[in-house]
Structure formats: C-alpha cells, structure tokens
C-alpha positions as CSV (number, residue, x, y, z in Angstrom):
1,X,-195.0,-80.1,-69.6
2,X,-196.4,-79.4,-66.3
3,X,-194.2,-81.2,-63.3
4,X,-194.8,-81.8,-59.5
5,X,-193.5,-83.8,-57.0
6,X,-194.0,-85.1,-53.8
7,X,-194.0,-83.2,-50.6
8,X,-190.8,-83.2,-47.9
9,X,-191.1,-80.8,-45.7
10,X,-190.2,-77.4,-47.8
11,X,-188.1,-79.1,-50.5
12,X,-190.9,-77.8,-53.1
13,X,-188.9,-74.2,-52.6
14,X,-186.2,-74.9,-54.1
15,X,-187.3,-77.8,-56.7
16,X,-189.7,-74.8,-58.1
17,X,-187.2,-72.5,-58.6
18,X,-185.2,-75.3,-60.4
19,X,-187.3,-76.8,-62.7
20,X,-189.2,-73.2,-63.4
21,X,-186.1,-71.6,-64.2
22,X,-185.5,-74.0,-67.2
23,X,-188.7,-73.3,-68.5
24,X,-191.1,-75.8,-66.9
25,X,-194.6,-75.4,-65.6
26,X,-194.8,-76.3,-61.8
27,X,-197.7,-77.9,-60.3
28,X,-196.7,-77.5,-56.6
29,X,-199.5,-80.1,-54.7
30,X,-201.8,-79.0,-52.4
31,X,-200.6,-79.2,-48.5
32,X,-200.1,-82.7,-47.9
33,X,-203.5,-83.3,-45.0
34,X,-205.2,-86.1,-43.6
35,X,-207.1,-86.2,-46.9
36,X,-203.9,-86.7,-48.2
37,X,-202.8,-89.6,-45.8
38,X,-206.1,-91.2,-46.8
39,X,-206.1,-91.3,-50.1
40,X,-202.8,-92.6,-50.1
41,X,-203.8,-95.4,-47.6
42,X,-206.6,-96.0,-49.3
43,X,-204.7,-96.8,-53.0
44,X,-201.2,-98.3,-51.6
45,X,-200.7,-101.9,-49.8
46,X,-201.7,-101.8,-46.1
47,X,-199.2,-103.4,-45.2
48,X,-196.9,-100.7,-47.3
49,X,-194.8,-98.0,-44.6
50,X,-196.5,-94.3,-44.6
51,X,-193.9,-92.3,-46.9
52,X,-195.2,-94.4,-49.8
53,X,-198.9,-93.9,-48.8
54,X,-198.2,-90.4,-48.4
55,X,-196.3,-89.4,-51.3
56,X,-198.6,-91.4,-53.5
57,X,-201.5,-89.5,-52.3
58,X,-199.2,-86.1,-53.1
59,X,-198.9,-88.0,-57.0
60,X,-202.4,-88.2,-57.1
61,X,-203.6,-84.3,-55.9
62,X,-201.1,-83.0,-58.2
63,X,-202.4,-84.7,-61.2
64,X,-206.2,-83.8,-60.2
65,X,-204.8,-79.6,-59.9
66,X,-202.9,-80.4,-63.5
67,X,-199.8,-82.2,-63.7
68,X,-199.0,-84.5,-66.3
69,X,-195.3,-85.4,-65.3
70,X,-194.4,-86.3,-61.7
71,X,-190.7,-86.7,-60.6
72,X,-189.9,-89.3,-57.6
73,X,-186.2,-90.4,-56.1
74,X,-185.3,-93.9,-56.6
75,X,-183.4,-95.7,-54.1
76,X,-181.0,-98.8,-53.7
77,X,-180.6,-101.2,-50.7
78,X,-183.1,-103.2,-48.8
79,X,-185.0,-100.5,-48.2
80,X,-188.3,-100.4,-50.0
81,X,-188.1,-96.8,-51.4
82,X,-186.3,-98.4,-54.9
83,X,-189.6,-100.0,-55.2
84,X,-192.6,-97.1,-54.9
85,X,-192.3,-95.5,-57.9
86,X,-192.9,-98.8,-59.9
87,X,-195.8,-99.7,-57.4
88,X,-196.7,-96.4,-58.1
89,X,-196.9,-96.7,-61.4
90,X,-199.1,-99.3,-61.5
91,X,-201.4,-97.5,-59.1
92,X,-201.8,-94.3,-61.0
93,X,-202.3,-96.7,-64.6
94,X,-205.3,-98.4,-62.4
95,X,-206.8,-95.4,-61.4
96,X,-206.8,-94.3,-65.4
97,X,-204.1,-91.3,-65.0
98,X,-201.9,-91.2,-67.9
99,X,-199.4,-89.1,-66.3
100,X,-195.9,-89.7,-66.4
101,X,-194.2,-90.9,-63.4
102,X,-190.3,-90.2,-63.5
103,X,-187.9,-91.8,-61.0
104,X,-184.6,-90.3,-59.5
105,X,-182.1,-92.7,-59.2
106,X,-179.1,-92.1,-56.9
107,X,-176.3,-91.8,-59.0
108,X,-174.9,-95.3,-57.0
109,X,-176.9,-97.1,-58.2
110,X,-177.2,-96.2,-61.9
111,X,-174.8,-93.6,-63.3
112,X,-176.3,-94.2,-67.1
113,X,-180.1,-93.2,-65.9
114,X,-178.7,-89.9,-63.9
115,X,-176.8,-88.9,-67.3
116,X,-180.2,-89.4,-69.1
117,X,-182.1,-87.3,-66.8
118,X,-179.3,-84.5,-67.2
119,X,-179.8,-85.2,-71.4
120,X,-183.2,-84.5,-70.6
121,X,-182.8,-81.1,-68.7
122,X,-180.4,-79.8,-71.3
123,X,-182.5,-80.8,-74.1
124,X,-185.1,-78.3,-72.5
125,X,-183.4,-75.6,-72.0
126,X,-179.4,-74.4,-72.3
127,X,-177.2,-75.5,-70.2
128,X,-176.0,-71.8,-68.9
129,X,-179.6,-71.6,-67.9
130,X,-180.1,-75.1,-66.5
131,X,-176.5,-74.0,-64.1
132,X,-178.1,-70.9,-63.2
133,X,-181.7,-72.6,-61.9
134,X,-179.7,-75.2,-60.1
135,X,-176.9,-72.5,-58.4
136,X,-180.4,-70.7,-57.0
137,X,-182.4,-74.0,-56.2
138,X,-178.9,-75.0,-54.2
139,X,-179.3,-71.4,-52.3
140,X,-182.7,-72.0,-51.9
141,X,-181.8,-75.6,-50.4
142,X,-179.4,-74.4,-47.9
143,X,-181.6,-71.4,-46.8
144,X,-184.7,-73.7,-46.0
145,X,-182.1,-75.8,-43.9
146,X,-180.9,-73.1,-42.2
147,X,-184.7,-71.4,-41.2
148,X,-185.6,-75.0,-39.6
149,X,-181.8,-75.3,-37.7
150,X,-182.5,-72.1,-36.2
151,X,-186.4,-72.7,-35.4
152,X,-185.5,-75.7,-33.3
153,X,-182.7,-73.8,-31.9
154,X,-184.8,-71.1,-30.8
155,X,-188.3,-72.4,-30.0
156,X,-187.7,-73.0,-26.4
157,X,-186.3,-69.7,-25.8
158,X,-189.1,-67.4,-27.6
159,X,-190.3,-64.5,-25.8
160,X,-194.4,-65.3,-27.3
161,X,-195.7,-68.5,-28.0
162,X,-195.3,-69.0,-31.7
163,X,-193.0,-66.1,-32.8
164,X,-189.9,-68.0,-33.8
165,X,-192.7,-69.9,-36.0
166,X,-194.1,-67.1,-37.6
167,X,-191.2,-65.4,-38.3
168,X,-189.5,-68.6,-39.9
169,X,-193.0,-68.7,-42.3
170,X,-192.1,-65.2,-43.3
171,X,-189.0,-66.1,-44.3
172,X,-189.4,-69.5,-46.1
173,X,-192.4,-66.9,-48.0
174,X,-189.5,-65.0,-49.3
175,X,-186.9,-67.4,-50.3
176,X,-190.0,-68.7,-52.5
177,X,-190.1,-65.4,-54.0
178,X,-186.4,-64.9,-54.5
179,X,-185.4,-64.6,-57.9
180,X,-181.6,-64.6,-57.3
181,X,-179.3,-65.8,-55.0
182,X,-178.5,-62.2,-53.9
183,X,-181.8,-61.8,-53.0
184,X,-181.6,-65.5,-50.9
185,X,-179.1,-64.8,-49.0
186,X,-180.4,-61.3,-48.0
187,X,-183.8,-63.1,-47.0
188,X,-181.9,-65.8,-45.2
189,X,-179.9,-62.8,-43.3
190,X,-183.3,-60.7,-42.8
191,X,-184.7,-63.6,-41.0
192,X,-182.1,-64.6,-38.8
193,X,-182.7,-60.8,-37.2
194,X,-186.2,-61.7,-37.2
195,X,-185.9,-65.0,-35.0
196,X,-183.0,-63.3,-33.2
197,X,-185.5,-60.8,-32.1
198,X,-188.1,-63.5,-31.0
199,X,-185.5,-65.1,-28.6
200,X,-184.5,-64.7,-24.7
201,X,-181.3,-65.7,-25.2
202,X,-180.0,-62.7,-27.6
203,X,-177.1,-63.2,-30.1
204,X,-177.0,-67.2,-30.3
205,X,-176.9,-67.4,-34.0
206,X,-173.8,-67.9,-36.0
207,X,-173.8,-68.0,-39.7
208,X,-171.5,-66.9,-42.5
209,X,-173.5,-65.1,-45.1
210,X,-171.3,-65.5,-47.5
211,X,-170.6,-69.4,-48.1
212,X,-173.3,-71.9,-48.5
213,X,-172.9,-74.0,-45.3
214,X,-175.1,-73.9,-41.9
215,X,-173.6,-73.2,-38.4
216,X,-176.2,-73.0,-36.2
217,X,-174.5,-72.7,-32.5
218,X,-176.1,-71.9,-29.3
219,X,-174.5,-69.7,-26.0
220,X,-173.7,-71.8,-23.5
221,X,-176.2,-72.1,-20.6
222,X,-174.9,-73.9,-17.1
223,X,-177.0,-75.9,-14.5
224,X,-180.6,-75.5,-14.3
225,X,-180.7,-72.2,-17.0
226,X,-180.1,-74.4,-19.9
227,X,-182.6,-76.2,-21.5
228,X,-183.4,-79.9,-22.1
229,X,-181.6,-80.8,-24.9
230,X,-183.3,-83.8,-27.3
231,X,-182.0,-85.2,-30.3
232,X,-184.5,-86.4,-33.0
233,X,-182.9,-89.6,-35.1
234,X,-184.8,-91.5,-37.7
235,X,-185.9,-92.1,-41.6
236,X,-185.1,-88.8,-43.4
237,X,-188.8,-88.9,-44.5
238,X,-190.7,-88.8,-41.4
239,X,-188.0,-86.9,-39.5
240,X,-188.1,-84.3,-42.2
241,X,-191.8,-84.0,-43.0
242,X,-194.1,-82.3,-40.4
243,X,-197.5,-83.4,-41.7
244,X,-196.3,-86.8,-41.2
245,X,-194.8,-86.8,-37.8
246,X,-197.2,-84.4,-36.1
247,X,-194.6,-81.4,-36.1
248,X,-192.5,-83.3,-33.4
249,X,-189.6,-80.9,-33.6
250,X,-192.5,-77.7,-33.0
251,X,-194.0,-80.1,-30.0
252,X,-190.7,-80.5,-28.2
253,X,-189.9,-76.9,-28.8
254,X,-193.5,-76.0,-27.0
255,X,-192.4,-77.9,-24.8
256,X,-189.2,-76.0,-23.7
257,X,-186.7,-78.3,-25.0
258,X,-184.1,-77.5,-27.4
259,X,-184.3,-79.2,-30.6
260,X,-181.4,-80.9,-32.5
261,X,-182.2,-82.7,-35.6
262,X,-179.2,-83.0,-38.2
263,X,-180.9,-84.4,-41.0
264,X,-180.6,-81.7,-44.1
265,X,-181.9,-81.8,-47.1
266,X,-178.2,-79.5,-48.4
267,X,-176.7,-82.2,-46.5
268,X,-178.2,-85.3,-48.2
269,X,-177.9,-84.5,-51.5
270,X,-173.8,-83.6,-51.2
271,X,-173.2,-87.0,-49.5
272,X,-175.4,-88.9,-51.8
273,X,-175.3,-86.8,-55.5
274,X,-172.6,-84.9,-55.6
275,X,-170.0,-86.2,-54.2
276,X,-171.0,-89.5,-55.7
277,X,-171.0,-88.2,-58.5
278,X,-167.5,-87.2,-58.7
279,X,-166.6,-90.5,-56.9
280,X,-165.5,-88.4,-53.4
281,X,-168.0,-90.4,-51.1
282,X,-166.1,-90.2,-48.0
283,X,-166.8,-92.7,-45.6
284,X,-169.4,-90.9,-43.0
285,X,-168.3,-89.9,-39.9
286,X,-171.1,-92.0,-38.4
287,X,-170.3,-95.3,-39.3
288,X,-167.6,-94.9,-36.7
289,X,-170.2,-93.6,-34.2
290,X,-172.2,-97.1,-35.1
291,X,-169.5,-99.2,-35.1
292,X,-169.5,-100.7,-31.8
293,X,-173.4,-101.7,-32.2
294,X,-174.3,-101.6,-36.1
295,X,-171.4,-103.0,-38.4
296,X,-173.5,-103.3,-41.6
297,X,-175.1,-101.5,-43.8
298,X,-178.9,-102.1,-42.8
299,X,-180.5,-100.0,-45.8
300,X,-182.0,-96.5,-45.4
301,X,-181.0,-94.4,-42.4
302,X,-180.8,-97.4,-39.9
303,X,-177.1,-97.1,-39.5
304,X,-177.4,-92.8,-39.4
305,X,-179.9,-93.4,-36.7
306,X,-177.7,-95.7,-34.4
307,X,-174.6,-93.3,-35.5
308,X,-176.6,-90.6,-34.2
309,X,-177.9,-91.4,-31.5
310,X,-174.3,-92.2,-29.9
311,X,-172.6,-89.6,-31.1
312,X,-175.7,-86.9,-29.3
313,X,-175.0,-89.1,-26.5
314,X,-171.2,-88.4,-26.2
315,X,-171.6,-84.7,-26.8
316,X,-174.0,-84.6,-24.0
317,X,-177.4,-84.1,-25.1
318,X,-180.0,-85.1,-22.4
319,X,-182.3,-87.8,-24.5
320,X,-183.0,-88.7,-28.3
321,X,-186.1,-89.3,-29.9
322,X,-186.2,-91.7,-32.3
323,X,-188.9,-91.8,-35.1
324,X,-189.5,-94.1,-38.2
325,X,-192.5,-95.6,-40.2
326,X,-194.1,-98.3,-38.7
327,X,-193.0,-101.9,-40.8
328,X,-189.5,-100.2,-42.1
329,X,-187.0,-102.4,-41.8
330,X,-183.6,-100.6,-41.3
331,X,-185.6,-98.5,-38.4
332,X,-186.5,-102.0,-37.0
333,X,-183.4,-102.6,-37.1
334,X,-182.0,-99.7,-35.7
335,X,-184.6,-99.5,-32.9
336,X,-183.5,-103.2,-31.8
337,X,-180.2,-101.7,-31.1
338,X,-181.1,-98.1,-29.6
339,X,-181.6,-99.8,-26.2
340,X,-177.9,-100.9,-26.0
341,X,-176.5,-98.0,-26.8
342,X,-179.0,-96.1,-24.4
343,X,-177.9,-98.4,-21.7
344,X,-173.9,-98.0,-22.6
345,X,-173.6,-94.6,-23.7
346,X,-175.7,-93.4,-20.4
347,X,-178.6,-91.4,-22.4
348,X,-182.8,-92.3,-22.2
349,X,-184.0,-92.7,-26.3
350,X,-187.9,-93.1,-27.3
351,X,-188.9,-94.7,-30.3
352,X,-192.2,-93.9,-31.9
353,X,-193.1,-95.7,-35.3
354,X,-195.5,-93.9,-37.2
355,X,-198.5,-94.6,-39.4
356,X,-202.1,-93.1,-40.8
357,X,-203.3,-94.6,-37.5
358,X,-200.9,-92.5,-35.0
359,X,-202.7,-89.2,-33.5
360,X,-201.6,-86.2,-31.8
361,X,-203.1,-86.6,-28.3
362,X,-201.1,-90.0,-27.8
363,X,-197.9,-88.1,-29.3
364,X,-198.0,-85.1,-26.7
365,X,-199.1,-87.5,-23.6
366,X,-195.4,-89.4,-24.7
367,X,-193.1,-86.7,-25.9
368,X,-194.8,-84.8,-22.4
369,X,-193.4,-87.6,-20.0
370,X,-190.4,-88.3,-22.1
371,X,-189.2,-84.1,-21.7
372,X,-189.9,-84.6,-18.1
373,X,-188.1,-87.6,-17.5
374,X,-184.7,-86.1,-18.7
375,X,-185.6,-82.8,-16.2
376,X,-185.7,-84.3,-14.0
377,X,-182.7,-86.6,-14.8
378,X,-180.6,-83.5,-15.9
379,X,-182.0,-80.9,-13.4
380,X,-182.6,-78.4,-16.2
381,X,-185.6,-76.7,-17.1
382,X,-188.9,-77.3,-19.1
383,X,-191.3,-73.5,-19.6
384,X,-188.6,-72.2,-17.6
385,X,-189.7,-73.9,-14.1
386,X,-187.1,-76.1,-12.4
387,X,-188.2,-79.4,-12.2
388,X,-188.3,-81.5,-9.1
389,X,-188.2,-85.4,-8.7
390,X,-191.8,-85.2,-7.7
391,X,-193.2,-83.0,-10.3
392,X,-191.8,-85.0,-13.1
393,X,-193.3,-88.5,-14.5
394,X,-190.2,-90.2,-14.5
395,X,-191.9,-92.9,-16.6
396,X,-192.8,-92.5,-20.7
C-alpha cells in the first residue's frame, strides 16, 4: 500500500512519520503550484470553493508519482467539505484512476467509521507500534505549530530580510528527519535559538520544552516601538495553507506587522478528535466571543472567525484580516457579520475571498493600504519608520 494525502500547509510532517511508522509506503505529493490549482480547476465544478479544487489536484499528482490509496477528512454541517471526497471519487473513477480514496470522518459525526479506520491501522501493524508512530506524529504536530507561531511572531522584527524564514525551513527539514520525539523536541529547541538569533527584539520566546503545548509570547513594546499588530481569521484551509492564500502571514510580516493567527493544526485535532472522542468537548471559548453577533452554528469556521475577530479586538490588536474561499457559505456568513463587530468592538477587519483567479499583485496593493491604515490609526510602526497621517493611505 502506498498512501498520500492532500497538502495543508506542513501537515505532511507529521502524517509521514505516522503512517511510515506502521509500516506504510508514503507518497508525499509534489508541492502544491499553480499547475496544481489548475488541474484541480480544471476537473472539479466551477462553481465548487478552491480547497476542493486544490486538494483534488494534490489526489491526482500523487497517484501520477505512485499512490494507490489516498486518505481525505470528512466533515459534518452545511459546510461542503462532507461532500468532496465523494465528488472526488467520482472524479478520479472518470479520469480511469483506480486508486482508493479513503475518507476521515470526525468522530461526531460517525463513531462506528473512526473505529473501522483504527481496525484498519491495527490490522497493519501492532498496536505498541501504531502508539508509538502516533506519540511522534503528535510531536511532530505541535513542533510544526510552534515554528509557524514563532515565524509570524518574529518576521517583523528580523535583522535580514528573510532569516526568520530560512531558519524556520531548517527546522521544519529536521523535524522531517526526526526519528524520535527526543530528537523533536531537541530540533524544536535548536530552532527557537535559531529564530531568536534572527530577531531585534532578543529573548521574546517562551516555551516549555518539556510539555507538548505552544506559548508563543512577545515583550512588550509601548507607543510607536511596537509593531502593528494583525490578526488573520478565516476557513482553517486557506488560513493554513500558503500556496493557497499567497503566503499572507509571510506578506504581512514583510510588511512589518506582527502576525497572530491561532488556527493550529495540535489545536484542531484535540478539540475536534480527541476530546470528542472521549466525549470532553468543552464548549469553545469562542462561542461566547460570537455570542453577541453569531448565535448559531453556521458550519465550518464561520462562528471561530466572528469569535475571533472580537476577541483580537478586546485584547487590543490593531486590525484583522479575514480570509475565506470565495462561494463558502459559513465565511459568507461570517463576513456579513465582521462589519458589526468592526464597527462595535472599535477595530478595522478586511475580507479577502480567495479563488484560482486571485493574484499576488492585487493581494500586496490591499494588505499594503490595509497595514497602513491601522499606522496610522495606531501611531505604531511599519519597516520601522513612524508613520504620519499623510504618508499613510488611510483607504484599502
């Protein structure tokens, strides 16, 4: 059996390392590209939202390098992500692949097909050795979250333009290499020093080494020495996937703003896996947050992305950016909201919907003005050079 998956972001570190350690062949697709986006486009629905063009054209690369089985999540809710991997099906059966097309359910929303796939694991390999992948895919999870916390933590601040970058690639390099969770967290550590050493702003990195959770905290900076502060909200897919929104979390960093996007893939998968699972699922924290605008459960990450957005508002970030495919329906949703709670909760949020069509020079001209606008609202700095009401665009 030879197994890929779609790309998201660097989620293929760990899910190697997990299905490799119980004895699979991984077929790890080739970078997802604009050949990518258009193959995808070209086999999928046009009117069907961008993840599900992209990740099909991922399906479709992998089988052409070798894979014959291809795992994809599930979902439940009006949002349409239940439904690719059955569309999907149907497109690779069209094009004549014969590969077998696996779907992830959330444990929510069926309990009995979760248990199979487990059956299915164990039946490959033993279960001590099926524990042990997953204990180092979990490390590897949690360290990838942690490199791209810290990389839009430190961008802004790096003493040469694309250091922090660099030194985050050397370290995602060598969590792929890691061959025990010893060796993870040692990698993880190594690289914090590394992006440490790339920053202005010295020790701004907290982290305990020794337990799997991510604190990621910055000195505080007064008046016009601290940095713009934005908050990127939106569908976990685009937000998390570079190739697909045009590296906006690199952009604003470029730009000198200081990056805060919560969306984790460690995060995601205790809140809807494990402690599902175990029936634990607290109520989330921003439901309350979304309360006064969103009451109802919208689908995908429409309520997260009104949740957000106020709470980054009352703990005093300078503007949010909010991204999403273009036709997804919780994000419509949510962006019909965003501008009441920009206009109560006092901060400026963009939208930008994304498809095969969007391009980078129309991204920077936006995110450009938008990082200027809240300078010059804030009267904090952008490159490091005060802005004044008449250098700034105040429009986006």
């Amino acid at each position: 059996m030879k197994v890929s998956f779609p790309h998201l972001g660097n989620i293929s570190i760990p899910l190697k390392a997990f299905f490799s350690g119980i004895g699979m062949d991984v077929v790890t697709p080739p970078p997802t590209t604009r050949k990518t986006v258009a193959i995808g486009a070209q086999l999928a629905p046009e009117t069907a939202c961008l993840p599900l063009k992209v990740t099909t054209g991922n399906m479709v690369e992998a089988i052409n390098a070798g894979a014959d089985t291809v795992f994809m999540v599930g979902g439940i809710g009006p949002c349409r992500l239940g439904y690719y991997c059955e569309l999907q099906k149907h497109i690779l059966a069209d094009l004549g692949h014969d590969a077998n097309l696996i779907a992830i359910e959330p444990p929510k929303g069926n309990l009995r097909q979760t248990a199979r796939f487990a059956q299915m694991l164990t039946s490959r390999a033993r279960i001590r050795d099926v524990v042990e992948a997953g204990k180092l895919a979990w490390e590897k999870c949690i360290g990838i979250d942690i490199l791209d916390q810290l990389a839009n933590a430190a961008r802004w601040s790096e003493r040469k333009a694309g250091a922090v970058d660099r030194a985050v690639q050397a370290g995602l390099d060598r969590l792929d290499m890691a061959s025990r969770v010893s060796d993870v967290r040692e990698a993880i550590a190594n690289t914090i020093e590394q992006i440490r050493s790339c920053s202005t702003l010295g020790t701004i990195y907290e982290l305990d080494p020794c337990a799997p959770s991510l604190q990621v905290t910055a000195e505080p900076l007064c008046g016009s020495n601290s940095p713009v502060s934005v908050g990127v909200v939106g569908e976990i897919y685009v937000v998390m996937e570079p190739a697909v929104n045009m590296n906006l979390c690199k952009k604003l960093g470029a730009i000198g703003a200081v990056v805060s996007q919560p969306i984790t893939f460690s995060g995601w998968i205790m809140a809807h896996v494990v402690l599902d699972i175990i029936k634990l699922m607290p109520k989330p924290e921003l439901l309350t947050w979304a309360v006064p605008y969103l009451r109802n459960f919208v689908g995908g990450h429409g309520v997260e992305s009104v949740g957000r957005s106020v709470q980054m508002a009352r703990r005093g970030l300078d503007g949010v950016v909010h991204v999403s495919p273009l036709t997804c329906m919780p994000e419509i949703v949510a962006q019909s909201i965003l501008p009441r709670v920009s206009e109560k909760e006092g901060i400026p949020i963009m939208s930008l919907a994304v498809d095969e069509h969007t391009a980078d020079a129309g991204l920077d001209t936006r995110l450009e003005a938008f990082c200027d606008l809240l300078a010059v609202r804030s009267g904090k700095r952008l490159h490091g050079v005060p802005l004044t009401p008449c250098q700034g665009s105040g429009t986006t």
